[in-house]
Biotite code that builds the C-alpha atoms (Angstrom):
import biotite.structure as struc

atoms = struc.array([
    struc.Atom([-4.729, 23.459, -0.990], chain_id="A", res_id=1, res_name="UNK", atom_name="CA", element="C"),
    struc.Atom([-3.420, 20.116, -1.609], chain_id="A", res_id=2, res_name="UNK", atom_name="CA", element="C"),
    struc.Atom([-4.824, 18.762, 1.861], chain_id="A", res_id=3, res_name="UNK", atom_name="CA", element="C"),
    struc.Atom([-8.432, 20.182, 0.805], chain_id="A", res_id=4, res_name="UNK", atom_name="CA", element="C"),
    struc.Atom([-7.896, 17.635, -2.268], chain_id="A", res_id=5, res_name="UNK", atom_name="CA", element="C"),
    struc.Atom([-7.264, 14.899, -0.213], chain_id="A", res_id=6, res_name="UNK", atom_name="CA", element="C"),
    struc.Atom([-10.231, 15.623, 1.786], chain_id="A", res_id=7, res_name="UNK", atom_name="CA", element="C"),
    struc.Atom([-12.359, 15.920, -1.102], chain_id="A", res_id=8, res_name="UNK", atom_name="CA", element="C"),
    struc.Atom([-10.992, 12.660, -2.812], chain_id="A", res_id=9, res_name="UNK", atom_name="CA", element="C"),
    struc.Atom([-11.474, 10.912, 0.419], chain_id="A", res_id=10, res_name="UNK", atom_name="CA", element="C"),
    struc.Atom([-14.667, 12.255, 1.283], chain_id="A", res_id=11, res_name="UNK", atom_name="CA", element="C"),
    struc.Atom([-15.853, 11.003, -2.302], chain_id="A", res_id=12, res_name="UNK", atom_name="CA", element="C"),
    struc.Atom([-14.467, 8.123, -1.894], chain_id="A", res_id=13, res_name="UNK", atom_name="CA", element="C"),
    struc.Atom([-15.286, 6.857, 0.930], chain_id="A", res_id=14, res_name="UNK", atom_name="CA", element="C"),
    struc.Atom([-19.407, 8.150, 0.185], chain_id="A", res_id=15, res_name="UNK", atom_name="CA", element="C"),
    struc.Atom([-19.303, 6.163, -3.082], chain_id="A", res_id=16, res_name="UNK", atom_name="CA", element="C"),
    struc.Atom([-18.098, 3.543, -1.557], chain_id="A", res_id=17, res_name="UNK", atom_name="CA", element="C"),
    struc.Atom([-21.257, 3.049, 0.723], chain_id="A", res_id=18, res_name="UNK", atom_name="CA", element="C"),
    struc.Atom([-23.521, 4.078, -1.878], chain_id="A", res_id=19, res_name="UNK", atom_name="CA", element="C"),
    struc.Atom([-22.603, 1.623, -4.090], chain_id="A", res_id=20, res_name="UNK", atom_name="CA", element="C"),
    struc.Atom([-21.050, -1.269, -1.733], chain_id="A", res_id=21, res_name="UNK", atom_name="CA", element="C"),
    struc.Atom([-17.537, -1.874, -3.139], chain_id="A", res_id=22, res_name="UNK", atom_name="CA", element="C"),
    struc.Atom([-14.839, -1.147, -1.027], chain_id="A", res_id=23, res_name="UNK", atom_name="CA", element="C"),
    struc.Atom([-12.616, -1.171, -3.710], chain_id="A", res_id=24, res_name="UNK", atom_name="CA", element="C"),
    struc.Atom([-13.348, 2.850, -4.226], chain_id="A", res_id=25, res_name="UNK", atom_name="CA", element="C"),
    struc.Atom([-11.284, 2.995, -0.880], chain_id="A", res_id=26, res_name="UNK", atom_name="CA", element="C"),
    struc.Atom([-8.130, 2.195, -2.798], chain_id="A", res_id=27, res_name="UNK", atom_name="CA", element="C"),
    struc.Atom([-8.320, 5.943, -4.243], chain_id="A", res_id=28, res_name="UNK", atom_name="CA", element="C"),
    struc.Atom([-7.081, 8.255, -1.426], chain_id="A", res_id=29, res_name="UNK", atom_name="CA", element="C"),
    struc.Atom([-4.044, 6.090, -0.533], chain_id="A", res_id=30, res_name="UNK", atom_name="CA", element="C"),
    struc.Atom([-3.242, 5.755, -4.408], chain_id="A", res_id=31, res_name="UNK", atom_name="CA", element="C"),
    struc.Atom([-3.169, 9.948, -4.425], chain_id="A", res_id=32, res_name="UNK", atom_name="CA", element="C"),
    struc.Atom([-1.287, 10.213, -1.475], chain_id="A", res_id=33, res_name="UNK", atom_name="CA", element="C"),
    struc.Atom([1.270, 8.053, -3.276], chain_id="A", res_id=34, res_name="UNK", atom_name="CA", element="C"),
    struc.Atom([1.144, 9.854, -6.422], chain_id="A", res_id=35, res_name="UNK", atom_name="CA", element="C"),
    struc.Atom([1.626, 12.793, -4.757], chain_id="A", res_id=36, res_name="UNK", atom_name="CA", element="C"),
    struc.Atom([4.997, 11.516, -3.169], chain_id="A", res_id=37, res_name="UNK", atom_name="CA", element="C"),
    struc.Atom([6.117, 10.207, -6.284], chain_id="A", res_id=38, res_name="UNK", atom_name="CA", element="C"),
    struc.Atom([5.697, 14.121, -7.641], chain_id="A", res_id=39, res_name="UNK", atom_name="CA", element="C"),
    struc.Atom([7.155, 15.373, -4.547], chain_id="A", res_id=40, res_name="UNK", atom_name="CA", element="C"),
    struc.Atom([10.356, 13.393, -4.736], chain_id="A", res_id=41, res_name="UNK", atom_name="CA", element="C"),
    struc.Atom([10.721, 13.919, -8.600], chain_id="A", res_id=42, res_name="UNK", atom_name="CA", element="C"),
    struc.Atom([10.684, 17.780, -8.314], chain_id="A", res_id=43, res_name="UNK", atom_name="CA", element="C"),
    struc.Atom([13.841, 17.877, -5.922], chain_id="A", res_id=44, res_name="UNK", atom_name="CA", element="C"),
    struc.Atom([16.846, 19.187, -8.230], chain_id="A", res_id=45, res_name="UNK", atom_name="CA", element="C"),
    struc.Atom([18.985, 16.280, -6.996], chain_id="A", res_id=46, res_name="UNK", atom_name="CA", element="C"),
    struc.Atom([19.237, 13.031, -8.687], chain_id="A", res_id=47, res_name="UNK", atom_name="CA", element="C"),
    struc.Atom([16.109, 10.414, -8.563], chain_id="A", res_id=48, res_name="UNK", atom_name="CA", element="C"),
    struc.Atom([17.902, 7.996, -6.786], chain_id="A", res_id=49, res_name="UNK", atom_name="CA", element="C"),
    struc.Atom([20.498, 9.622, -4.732], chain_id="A", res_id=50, res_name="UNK", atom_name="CA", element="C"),
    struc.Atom([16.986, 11.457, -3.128], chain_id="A", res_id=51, res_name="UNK", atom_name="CA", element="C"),
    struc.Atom([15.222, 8.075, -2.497], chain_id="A", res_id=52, res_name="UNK", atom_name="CA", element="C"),
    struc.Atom([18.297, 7.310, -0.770], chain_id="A", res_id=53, res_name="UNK", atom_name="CA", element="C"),
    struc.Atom([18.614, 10.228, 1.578], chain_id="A", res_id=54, res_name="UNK", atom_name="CA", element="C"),
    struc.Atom([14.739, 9.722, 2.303], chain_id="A", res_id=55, res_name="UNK", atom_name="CA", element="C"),
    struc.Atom([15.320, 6.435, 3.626], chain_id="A", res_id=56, res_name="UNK", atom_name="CA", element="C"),
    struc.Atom([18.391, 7.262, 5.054], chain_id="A", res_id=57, res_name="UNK", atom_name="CA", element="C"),
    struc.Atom([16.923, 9.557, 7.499], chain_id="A", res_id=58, res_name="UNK", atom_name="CA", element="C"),
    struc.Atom([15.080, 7.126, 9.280], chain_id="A", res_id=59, res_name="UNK", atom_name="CA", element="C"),
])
């Protein structure tokens, strides 16, 4: 479901952006995808920062 939303957003984006010529429209997917993250991370039971940490950790 959420990957369909991506597409869509993209999809949109990316024909608005060549209808009307600014680029700028192409900041919208990426922005989601962050949101999206952001939510992600927030809804794990453990502590905000202690799950940032692991996250990063990993790598």
């Amino acid at each position: 479901m959420i990957f369909i939303v991506i597409l869509l957003i993209t999809g949109l984006s990316l024909f608005f952006t060549f209808k009307k010529g600014k680029p700028q429209l192409l900041i919208f997917p990426f922005l989601f995808i962050f949101l999206y993250f952001i939510v992600e991370i927030v809804l794990v039971p453990a502590p905000f920062i202690e799950t940032v940490k692991f996250i990063f950790a990993i790598g």
